[in-house]
C-alpha positions in Angstrom: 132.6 55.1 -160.8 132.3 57.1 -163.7 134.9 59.8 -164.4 134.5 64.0 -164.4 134.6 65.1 -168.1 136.8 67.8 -167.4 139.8 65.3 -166.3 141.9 64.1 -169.6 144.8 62.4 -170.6 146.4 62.6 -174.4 146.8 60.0 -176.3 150.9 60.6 -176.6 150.7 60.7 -172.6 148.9 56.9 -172.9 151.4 56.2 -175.7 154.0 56.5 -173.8 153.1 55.4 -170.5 152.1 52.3 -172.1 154.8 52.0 -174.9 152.7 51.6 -177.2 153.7 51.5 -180.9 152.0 54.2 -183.7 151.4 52.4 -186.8 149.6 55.0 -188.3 152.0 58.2 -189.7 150.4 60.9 -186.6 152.8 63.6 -185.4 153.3 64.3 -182.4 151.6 67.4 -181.6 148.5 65.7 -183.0 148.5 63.1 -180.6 148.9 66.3 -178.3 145.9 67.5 -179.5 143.8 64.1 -179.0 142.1 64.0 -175.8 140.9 60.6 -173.9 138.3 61.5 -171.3 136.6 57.8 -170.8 138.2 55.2 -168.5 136.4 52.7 -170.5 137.7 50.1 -172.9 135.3 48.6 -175.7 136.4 45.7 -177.8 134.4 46.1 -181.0 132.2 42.7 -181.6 129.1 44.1 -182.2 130.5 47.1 -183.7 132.4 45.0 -186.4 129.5 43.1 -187.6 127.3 46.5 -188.2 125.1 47.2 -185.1 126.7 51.0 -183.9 123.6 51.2 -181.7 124.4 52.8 -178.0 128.4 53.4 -179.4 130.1 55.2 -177.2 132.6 57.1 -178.8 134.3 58.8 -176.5 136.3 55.4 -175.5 139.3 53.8 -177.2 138.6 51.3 -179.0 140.7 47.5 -178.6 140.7 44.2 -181.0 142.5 41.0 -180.5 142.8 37.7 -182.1 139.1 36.8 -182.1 138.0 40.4 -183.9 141.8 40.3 -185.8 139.8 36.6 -187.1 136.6 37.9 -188.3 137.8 40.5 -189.9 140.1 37.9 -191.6 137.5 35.5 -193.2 136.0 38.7 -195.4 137.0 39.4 -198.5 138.5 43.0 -198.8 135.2 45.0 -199.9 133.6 44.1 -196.8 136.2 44.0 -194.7 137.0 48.3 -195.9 132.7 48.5 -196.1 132.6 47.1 -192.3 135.7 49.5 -190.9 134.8 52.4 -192.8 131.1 52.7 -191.0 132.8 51.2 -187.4 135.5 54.1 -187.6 133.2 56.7 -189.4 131.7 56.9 -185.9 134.7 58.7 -184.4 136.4 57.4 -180.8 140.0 58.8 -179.4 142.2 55.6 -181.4 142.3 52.1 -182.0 144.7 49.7 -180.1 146.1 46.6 -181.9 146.9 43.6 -179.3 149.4 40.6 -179.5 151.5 42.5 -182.6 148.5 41.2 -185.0 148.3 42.1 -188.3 146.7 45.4 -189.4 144.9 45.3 -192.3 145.5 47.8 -195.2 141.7 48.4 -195.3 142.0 49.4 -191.1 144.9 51.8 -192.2 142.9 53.2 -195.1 139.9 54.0 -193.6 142.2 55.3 -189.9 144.0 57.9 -192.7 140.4 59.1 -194.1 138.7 59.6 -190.6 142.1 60.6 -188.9 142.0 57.7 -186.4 145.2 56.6 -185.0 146.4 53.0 -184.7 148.5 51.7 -181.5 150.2 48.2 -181.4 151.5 46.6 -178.5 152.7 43.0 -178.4 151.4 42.3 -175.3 148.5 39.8 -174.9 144.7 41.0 -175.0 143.6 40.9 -171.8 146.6 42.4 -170.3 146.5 45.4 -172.1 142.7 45.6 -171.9 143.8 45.4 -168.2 146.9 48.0 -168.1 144.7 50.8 -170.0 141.6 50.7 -167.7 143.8 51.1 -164.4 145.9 53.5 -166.3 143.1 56.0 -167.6 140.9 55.1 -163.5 144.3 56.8 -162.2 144.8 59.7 -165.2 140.7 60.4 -165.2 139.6 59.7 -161.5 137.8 62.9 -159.6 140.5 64.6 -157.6 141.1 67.0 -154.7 144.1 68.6 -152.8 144.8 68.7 -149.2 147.4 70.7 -147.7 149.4 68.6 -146.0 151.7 65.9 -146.0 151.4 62.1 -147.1 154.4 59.6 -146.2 154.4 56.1 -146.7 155.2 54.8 -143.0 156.0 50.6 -142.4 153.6 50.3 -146.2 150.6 52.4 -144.9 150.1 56.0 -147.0 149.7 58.6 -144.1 148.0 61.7 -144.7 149.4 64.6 -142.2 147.2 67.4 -142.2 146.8 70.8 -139.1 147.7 74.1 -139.1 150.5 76.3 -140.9 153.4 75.7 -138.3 152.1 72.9 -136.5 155.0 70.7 -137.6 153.8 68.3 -140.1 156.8 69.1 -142.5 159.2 68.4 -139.6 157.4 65.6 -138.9 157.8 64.4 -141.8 161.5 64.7 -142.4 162.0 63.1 -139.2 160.2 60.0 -140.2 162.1 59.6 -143.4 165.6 60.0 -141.6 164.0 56.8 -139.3 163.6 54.9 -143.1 160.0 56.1 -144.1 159.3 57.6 -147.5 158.4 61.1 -148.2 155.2 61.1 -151.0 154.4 65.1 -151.1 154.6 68.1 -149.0 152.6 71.1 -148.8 150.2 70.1 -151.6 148.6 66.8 -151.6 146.7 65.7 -154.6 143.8 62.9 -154.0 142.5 61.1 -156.8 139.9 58.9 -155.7 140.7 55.6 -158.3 137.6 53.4 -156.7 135.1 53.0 -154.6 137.3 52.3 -151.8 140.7 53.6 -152.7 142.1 56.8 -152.4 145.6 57.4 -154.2 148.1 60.3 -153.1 151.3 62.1 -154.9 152.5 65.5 -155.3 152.2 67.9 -157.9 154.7 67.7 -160.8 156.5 70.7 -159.6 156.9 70.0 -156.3 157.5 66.5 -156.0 160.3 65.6 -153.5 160.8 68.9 -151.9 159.9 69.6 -148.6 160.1 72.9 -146.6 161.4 73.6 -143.5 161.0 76.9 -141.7 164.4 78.7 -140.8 166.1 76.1 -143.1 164.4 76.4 -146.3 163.6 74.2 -149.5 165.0 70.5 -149.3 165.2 68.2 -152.3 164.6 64.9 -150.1 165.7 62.8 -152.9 168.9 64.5 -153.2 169.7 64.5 -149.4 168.7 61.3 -148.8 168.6 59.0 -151.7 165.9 57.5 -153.9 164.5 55.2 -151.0 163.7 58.5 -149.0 161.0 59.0 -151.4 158.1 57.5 -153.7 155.8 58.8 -156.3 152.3 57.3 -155.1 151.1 56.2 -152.3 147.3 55.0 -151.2 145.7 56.6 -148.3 145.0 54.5 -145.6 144.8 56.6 -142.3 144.7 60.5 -141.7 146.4 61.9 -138.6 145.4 65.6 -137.7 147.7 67.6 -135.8 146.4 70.5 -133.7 148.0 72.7 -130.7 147.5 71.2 -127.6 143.8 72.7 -126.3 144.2 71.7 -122.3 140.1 72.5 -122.6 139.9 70.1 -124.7 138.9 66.6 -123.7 141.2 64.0 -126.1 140.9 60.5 -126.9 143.1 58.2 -124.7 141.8 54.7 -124.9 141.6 54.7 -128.9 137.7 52.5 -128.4 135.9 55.1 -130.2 136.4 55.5 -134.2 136.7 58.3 -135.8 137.0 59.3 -139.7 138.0 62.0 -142.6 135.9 61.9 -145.5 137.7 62.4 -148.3 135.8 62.5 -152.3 133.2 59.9 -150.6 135.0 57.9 -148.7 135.6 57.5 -144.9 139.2 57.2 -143.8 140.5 56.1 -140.2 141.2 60.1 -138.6 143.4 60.5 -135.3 143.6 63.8 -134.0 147.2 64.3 -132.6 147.7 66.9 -129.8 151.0 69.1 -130.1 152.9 70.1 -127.5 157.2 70.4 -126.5 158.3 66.8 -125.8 156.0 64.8 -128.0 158.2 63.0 -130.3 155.5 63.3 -133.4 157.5 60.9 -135.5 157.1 58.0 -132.9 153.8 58.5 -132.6 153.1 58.4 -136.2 155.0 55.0 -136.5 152.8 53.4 -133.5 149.8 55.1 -135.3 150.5 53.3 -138.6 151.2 49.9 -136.9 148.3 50.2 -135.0 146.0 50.8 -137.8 147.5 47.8 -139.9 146.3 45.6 -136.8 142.9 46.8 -137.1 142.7 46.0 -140.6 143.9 42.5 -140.0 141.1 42.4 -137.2 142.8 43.1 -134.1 142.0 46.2 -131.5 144.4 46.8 -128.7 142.3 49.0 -127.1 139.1 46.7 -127.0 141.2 43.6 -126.2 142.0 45.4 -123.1 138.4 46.9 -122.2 137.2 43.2 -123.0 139.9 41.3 -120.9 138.9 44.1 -118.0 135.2 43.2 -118.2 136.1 39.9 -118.3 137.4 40.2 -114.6 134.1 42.4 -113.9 135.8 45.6 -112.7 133.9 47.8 -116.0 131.7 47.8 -118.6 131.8 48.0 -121.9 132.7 52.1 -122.9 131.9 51.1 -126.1 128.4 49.5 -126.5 
């Protein structure tokens, strides 16, 4: 999935998030000022050897041992003559894998074209690896939901209804029963692939929660650092509503029903409110239950299809 232009991460954000160490003399409000906006990695074979045909220099550029070789076996006038029309180009900085040498010429020419140089010591293909999932989190298309996401027996719940319907409540019950809290209020979705959907909470908010007639609560300070977590994948969406006695509501749980959220369908229950309903409960069972449809199993079908099997109904879901 390709990434929205308008999402970017700087280059001291990736520095540090990575640890990554600057070989080149760049301040720090210059790597500020650098902006990464591609999720995509290149390793420069092609490049290296003269052919700058479809470059795309927008992504941040990565050699190891077998480019680190090449550029080894020239003699210094090609290897600054090869480097000075690669980096003439442009792209957001270069990374330097396994603690390799870098050349003088690769400095030289990163000075004149103001191209910064990261090293890490960490093998190739794992930092090849660690960058691209870093910048398909930092530059994946996003949304916000108000609601709430927890993280309930390992499965990200989104919470979403009304103002007042009690999803914060809900929510702070759960974590007293051991679940995490992720966000409250604001949820922000980044959608990191085809299939995933990642949740957390805006910077300012993260790890309070509010309760009407009580206030602001910092969760992490009430409860500890195990009440809460960062992150969380999305894997079901439970909408709560007032209880509509018009309204004719799911009870067997044989017909599926989803959100779509940025593309992608998520498993939806709609939740009726009303006094006695003990919402945290029910969110627990909801969360189990949808972990035993992922691994293949269906309650509710199991039962329609052990009923059939003694011919007293047919199947409600065909």
């Amino acid at each position: 999935m390709s990434s929205d232009a308008a999402y970017s991460v700087t280059l001291k954000k990736l520095q540090k998030a990575l640890s990554l160490e600057l070989v080149t003399a760049d301040d720090e409000d210059r790597l500020e000022n650098i902006l990464v906006t591609s999720p995509e990695v290149n390793r420069p074979g092609l490049q290296l050897v003269g052919y700058l045909e479809y470059f795309g220099t927008d992504r941040i550029q990565m050699i190891g041992k077998v480019e680190t070789s090449y550029l080894a076996g020239l003699t210094s006038e090609e290897r600054y003559s090869r480097l000075d029309e690669f980096f003439k180009c442009g792209f957001p900085c270069m990374v330097v894998a396994r603690g390799l040498e870098v050349f003088p010429e690769m400095l030289e020419v990163s000075r004149k074209y103001g191209i910064p140089i990261f090293r890490t010591k960490e093998t190739t293909s794992r930092v090849l690896s660690a960058l691209i999932s870093y910048l398909n989190v930092e530059l994946a298309e996003r949304t916000r939901e108000h609601g709430v996401l927890v993280e309930v027996f390992g499965e990200g719940i989104l919470i979403l209804g009304e103002s007042g319907v009690g999803k914060s409540e809900t929510a702070l019950e759960l974590v007293k029963r051991g679940h995490r809290l992720v966000a409250d209020d604001v949820v922000e979705i980044r959608r990191v692939s085809e299939k995933t959907l990642f949740g957390t909470a805006p910077d300012e908010i993260r790890h309070f929660i509010e309760i009407r007639g009580v206030g602001i609560l910092d969760v992490k300070n009430l409860y500890g650092v195990g009440a809460v977590k960062p992150t969380e994948n999305i894997n079901l969406v439970i909408q709560l509503e007032f209880w509509d006695q018009k309204k004719d509501y799911e009870r067997l749980g044989l017909v599926d029903d989803y959100k779509e959220i940025l593309g992608i369908n998520i498993p939806c229950l709609t939740i009726p409110v009303r006094p006695g309903r003990n919402l945290a409960i029910i969110v627990e069972v909801a969360a189990l239950n949808n972990r035993q449809k992922k691994m293949g199993y269906n309650a509710a079908r199991a039962l329609n299809e052990r009923i059939i099997g003694k011919g007293r109904m047919r199947p409600s879901y065909e």
